[in-house]
N, C-alpha and C positions, 0 to 999 in steps of 0.2 A: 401520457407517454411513459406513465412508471412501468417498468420490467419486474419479473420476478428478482426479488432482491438477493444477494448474496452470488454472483455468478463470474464475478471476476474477483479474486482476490491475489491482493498484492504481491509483489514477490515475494513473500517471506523468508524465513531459514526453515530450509530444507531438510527433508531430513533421508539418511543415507541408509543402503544395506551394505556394511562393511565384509566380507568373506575370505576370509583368512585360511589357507592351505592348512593343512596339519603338517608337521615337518614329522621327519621316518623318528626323529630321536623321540616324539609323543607315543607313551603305552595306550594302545587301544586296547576296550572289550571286544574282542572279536564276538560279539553273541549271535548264534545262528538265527535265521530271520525265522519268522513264526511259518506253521505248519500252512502249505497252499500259496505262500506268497511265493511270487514269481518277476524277475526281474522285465522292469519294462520296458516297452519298444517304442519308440519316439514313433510318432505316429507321421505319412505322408500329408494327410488331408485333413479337411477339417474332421475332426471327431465326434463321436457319435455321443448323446448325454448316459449313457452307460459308461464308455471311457471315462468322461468327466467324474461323472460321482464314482471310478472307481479312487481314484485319487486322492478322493476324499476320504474312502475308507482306509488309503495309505497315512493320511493326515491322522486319523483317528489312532490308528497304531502305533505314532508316534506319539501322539499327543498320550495314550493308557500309559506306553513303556516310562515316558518322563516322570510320570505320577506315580509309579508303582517303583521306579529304580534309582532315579534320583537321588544322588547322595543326603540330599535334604527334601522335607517333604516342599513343595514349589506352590508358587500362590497360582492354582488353577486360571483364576480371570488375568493374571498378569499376562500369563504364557497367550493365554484369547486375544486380548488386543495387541500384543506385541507379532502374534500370527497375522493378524490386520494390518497392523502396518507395515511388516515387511510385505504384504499381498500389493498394498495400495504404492508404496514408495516405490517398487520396483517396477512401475509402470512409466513414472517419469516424476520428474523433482518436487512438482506442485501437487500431486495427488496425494492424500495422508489420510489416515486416523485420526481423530480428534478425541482425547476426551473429554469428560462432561468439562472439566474446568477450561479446559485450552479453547474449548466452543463458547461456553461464556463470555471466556476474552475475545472471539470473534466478534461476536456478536456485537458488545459493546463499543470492539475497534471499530465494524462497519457501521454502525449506529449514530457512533458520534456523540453519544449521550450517556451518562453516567450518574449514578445516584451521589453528591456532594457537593461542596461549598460555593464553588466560581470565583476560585482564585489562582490566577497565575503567580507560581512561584520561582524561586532560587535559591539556593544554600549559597549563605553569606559566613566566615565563622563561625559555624557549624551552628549555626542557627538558618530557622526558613525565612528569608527577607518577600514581601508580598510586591510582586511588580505591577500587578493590576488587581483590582477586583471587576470581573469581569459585570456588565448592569446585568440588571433588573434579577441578582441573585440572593440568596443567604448572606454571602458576606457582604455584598454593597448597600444592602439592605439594614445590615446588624453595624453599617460606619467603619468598618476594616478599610485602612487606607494605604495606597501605593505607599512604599517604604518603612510599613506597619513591620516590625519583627517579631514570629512568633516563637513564642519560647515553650510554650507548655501545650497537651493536646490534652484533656481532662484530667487535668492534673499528674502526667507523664512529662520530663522535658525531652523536648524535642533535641536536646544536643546530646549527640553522641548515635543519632539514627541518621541513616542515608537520608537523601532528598525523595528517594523511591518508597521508602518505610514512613516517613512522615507522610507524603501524599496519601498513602494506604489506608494511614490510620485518617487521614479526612474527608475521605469516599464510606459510603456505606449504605445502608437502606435506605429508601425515601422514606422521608418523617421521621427518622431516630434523631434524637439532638446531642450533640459536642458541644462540649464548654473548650472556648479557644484565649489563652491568656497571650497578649498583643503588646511589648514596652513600642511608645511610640515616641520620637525626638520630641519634646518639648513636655511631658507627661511625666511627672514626676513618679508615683503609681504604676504600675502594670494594669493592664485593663481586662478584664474577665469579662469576655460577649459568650451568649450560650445561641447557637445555631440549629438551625431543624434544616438539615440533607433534604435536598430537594434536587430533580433532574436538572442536571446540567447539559449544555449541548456545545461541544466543544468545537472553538473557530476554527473552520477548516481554511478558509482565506483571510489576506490581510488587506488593507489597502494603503501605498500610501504614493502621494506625490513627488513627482522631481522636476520641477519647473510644472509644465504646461503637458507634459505626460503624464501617467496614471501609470502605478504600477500594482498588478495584482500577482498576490505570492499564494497560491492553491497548492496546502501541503500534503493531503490525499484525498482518494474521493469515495470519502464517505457518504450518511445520510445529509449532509450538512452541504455537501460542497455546492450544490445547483445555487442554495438559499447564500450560501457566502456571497457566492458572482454574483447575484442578484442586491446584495446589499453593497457589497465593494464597486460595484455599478453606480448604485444610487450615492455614494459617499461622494466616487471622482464626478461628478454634474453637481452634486452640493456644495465641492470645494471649488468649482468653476464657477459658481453662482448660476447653473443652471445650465451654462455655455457646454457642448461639447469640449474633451480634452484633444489635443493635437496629436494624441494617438494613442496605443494602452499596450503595455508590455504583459502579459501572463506568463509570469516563472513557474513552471511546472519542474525543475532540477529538484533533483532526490527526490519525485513525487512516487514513490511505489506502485500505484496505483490503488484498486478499490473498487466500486461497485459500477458495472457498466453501464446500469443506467442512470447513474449520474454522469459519466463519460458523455453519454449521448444529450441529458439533457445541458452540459458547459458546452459541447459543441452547437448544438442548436440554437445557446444565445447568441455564436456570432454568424449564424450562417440562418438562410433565408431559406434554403430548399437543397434536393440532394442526401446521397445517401451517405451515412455517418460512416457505419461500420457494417461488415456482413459476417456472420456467424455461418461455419459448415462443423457438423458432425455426421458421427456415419448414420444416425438417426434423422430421420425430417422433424422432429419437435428440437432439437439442437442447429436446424438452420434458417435464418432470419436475415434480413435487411431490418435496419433501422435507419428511419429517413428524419431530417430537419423539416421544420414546419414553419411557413411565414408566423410573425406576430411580431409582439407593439417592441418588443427588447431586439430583436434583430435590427429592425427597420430604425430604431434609435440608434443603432452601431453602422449602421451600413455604412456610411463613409469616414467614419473612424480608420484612421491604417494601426495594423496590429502586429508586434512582432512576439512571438513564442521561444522561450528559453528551455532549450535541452540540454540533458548532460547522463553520463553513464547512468545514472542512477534513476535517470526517467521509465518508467516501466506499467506495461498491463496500460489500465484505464488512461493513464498520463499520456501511452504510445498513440491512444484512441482517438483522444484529441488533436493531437500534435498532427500525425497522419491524416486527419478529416479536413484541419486547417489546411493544412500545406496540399493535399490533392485538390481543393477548390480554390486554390489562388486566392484563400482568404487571409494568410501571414505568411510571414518568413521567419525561416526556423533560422534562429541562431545559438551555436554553442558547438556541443558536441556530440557523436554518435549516441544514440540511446540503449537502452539496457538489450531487445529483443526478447519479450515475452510476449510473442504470442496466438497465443492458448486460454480458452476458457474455462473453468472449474467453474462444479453446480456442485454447492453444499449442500448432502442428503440428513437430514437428521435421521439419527438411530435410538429416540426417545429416551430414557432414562440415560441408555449407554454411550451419547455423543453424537458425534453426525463424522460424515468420509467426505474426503474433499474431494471430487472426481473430475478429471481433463475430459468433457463431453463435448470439445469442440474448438477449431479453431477460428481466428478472426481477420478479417481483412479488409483493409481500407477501401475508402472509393472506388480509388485506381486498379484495385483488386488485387493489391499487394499484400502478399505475407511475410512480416515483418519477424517470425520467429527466428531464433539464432542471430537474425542481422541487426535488425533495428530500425528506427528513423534515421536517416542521414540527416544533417540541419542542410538549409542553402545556404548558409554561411557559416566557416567554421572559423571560432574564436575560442583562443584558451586562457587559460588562466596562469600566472607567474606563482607558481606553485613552491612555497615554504623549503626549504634544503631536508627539513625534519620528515615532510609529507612525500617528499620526493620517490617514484617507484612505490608507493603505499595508496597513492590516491588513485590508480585506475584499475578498471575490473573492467572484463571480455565480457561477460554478463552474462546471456542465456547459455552463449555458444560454448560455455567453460562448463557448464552443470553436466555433470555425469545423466544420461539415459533421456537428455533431453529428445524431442518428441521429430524432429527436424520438419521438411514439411514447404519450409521457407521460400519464396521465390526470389528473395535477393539474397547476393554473394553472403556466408556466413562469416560473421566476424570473426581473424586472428591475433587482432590485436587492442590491447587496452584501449577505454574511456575514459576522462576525468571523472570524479564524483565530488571532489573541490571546491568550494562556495566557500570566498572569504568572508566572516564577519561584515567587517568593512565596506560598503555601498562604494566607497572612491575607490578602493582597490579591485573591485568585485569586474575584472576586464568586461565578460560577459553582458553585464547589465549596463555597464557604461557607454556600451558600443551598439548597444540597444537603444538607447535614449539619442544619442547622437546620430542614429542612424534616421530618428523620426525626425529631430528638431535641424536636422539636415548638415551636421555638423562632417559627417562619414555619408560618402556614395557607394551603392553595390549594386550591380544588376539585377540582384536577386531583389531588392527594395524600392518601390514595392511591387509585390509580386503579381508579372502577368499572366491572365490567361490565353490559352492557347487560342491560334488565329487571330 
C-alpha cells in the first residue's frame, strides 16, 4: 500500500508575497519602457502559448534592466529563486520553492531518520541533561545513561550553546565519530565515550497506560509513523499480558500532519475495509481512492472501542485519519475543531537547485467531505482550562485565516478560533481525561460509542 512519498506535507510556515503601494512622497525613475514594448491587455480566455511566453520575455526585461541598473551589482541566482517563489506562494500558502538545504530538512523531517546519536535530551543549567538513550543506538550502546549530563562535545563545552546548537553539533554523517564527555551522579571523573553517528529513526508514537486503556500519542506522520502504531500496539497487549486493553485513545492534537501514505496506512490498522481518503486534481494521475484492507492487526482491534483526540492544531495527514475514523463509525472524536487543510502538495525535485512544493490536488473523506478551510468537527467537544498567561494566545482559525487559501470546501468555513493547548500534566489535560472516563464508563455521550447508520 506504500504511495509515492512525500505528497502531503505538514502545515508548515508559510511563506507570503507582501506588496506594498509606493506612496506619491517615493522619487521614482520614470525610465521609458524599451523600444516595441507595449502595454498589456488582460486577456478574456484562455491564452494562447505565444501570449504565455510573451510574458516571459516581459520577465526577461526585467530581470537584464535589474542586472544592468541596479544600484548594486545583485546576486543573479538570488533574484531566480526569489522569482520562484513568489511564482509558487502566490498560488496558495502551501505551495513554495525549496532550496537545496530547506529540501534536505524535508527530507529528513518526512523520513524520520537522521545521521546521530539516539538520545533524547533537555537543557538542564545550561548544560544538555540525557532523558533517554533511545536502544539499540550509539549512545545506548557506548553506556550513556538517563540523567547522564553532557558537558563537552569533542572537546567544545556544551554551556553557553542553545539546546538546538548542541543537538546540531551531534547529528552528522553516518560513521563520522564524536567524543561525548558525560559527569554522571555518583562518578567522581567525567567520562569520555567516543561514538560513530549512525542512523537514527526517530519515534513518531508513544505508548503509554492509564488503567486498562492504552493511550497512543502520534506526533507526525512521517516514515516511522505506520511502524510506531504497530509497535505502540504491540507494547499495550504486552502491558495486558496479552489481554486486549478496554479501549485505546489515539492523540493526534498538534499533529501537523506528513506523509499520506502513512495516513492511510494508521487508518487501515483500525479499520477492516472501505475507503480511507479520495484525492481529486484537475489531472487524472492526481485522483485516486485509497481503500483499507482486511488483515491480522484490524481484526485484533476490531472490538477494541477507540476514541480520537483533536484540537486546532490537528492538520493534513492527522485530518486523514481523524475523518476515515469518524465517517466509518470507527471512534469518537473528542476535543476540538481541527486545523482544515485540506489540500495535497507533490514535492517535485529540481536536482542540484531543490525541489517546488505544488497543491496538485484536493482530498476528501469517505463521506466525501472536503474538509478545507473547515476542518473535522469532533462528536464531542471538550476544552481545556486554559492558563490566564495563554489566554486569547492559544487558538488559531487555521486554514480559513491564511491569505490565498485554495477554498473548495464542502463544510461551513471556519470564523472562529480552535484551542492548540495541551497541558503538560495528564490530570489536568481535560481532554484526555474525559477520554479515559468516557471508555472505562465513568462519562455517558451519545456520540460513545459511535453508531452506524441504520
Amino acid at each position: 500500500m506504500r504511495l509515492t512519498p512525500l505528497r502531503i506535507v505538514a502545515s508548515m510556515a508559510a511563506v507570503f508575497a507582501l506588496g506594498l503601494a509606493c506612496a506619491p512622497l517615493i522619487a521614482q525613475d520614470q525610465t521609458p519602457p524599451a523600444t516595441g514594448t507595449t502595454a498589456a491587455v488582460p486577456a478574456s480566455g484562455p491564452r494562447t502559448p505565444d501570449e504565455v511566453y510573451s510574458d516571459l520575455d516581459l520577465f526577461g526585461e526585467v530581470f537584464d534592466r535589474i542586472r544592468a541598473e541596479y544600484v548594486e551589482a545583485p546576486d543573479e541566482r538570488k533574484l531566480i529563486h526569489a522569482a520562484l517563489q513568489g511564482m509558487l506562494t502566490s498560488l496558495d500558502p502551501h505551495s513554495g520553492y525549496m532550496e537545496p538545504v530547506e529540501y534536505s530538512d524535508v527530507q529528513e523531517d518526512t523520513s524520520g531518520q537522521f545521521g546521530g546519536l539516539g538520545i533524547e535530551v533537555q537543557m538542564e543549567d545550561g548544560v544538555i541533561k540525557v532523558v533517554s538513550p533511545i536502544d539499540d543506538t550509539p549512545a545506548a550502546k557506548a553506556g550513556i545513561l538517563a540523567n547522564d549530563f553532557i558537558v563537552e562535545l569533542d572537546g567544545t563545552q556544551v554551556q553557553g550553546l542553545t539546546l538546538d546548537q548542541a543537538v546540531e553539533k551531534m547529528r552528522g554523517q553516518v560513521g563520522t565519530k564524536i567524543t561525548v564527555t558525560v559527569v554522571r551522579e555518583g562518578v567522581t571523573e567525567p567520562l569520555k565515550l567516543e561514538l560513530t553517528r549512525d542512523i537514527i529513526a526517530t519515534r513518531a508514537a508513544r505508548m503509554s497506560m492509564e488503567g486498562d486503556v492504552g493511550v497512543i500519542r502520534l506526533a507526525r506522520f512521517s516514515e516511522q509513523a505506520f511502524v510506531g502504531i504497530q509497535k505502540a500496539i504491540d507494547d499495550i497487549y504486552k502491558a495486558g499480558d496479552g489481554k486486549a486493553p478496554k479501549g485505546i485513545v489515539l492523540d493526534l492534537r498538534n499533529n501537523p500532519g506528513g506523509l499520506v501514505d502513512q495516513a492511510v496506512l494508521v487508518s487501515d490498522a483500525f479499520l477492516k475495509q472501505g475507503a480511507v481518503v479520495l484525492t481529486r486534481g484537475r489531472v487524472d494521475s492526481e485522483s485516486s481512492r485509497y481503500d483499507a484492507k482486511p488483515d491480522a492487526l484490524d481484526q485484533k482491534l476490531a472490538d477494541v472501542p477507540m476514541v480520537v483526540l483533536i484540537n486546532g492544531g490537528s492538520a493534513s495527514a492527522a485530518e486523514i485519519v481523524a475523518g476515515a475514523l469518524q465517517d466509518h463509525k470507527r471512534a469518537t472524536l473528542v476535543g476540538t475543531r481541527s486545523f482544515g487543510k485540506g489540500s495535497v502538495q507533490s514535492i517535485i525535485p529540481l536536482g542540484a537547485d531543490g525541489a517546488m512544493r505544488l497543491t496538485t490536488a484536493r482530498y476528501y473523506t469517505p463521506n466525501n467531505r472536503s474538509i478545507q478551510a473547515s476542518g473535522i468537527q469532533p462528536d464531542i467537544v471538550i476544552t481545556q482550562d486554559v492558563p490566564e498567561e495563554f489566554k486569547g494566545r492559544d487558538e488559531i482559525i487555521g486554514e480559513a485565516a491564511l491569505p490565498g487559501e485554495i477554498g473548495g470546501g464542502t463544510e461551513e468555513k471556519a470564523t472562529v478560533g480552535s484551542s492548540v493547548y495541551v497541558p503538560a500534566e495528564k490530570d489536568k489535560d481535560n481532554q484526555l481525561q474525559y477520554a479515559i472516563k468516557l471508555i472505562d464508563g465513568l462519562e455517558t455521550n451519545a456520540a460513545y460509542p459511535p453508531k452506524a447508520a441504520g
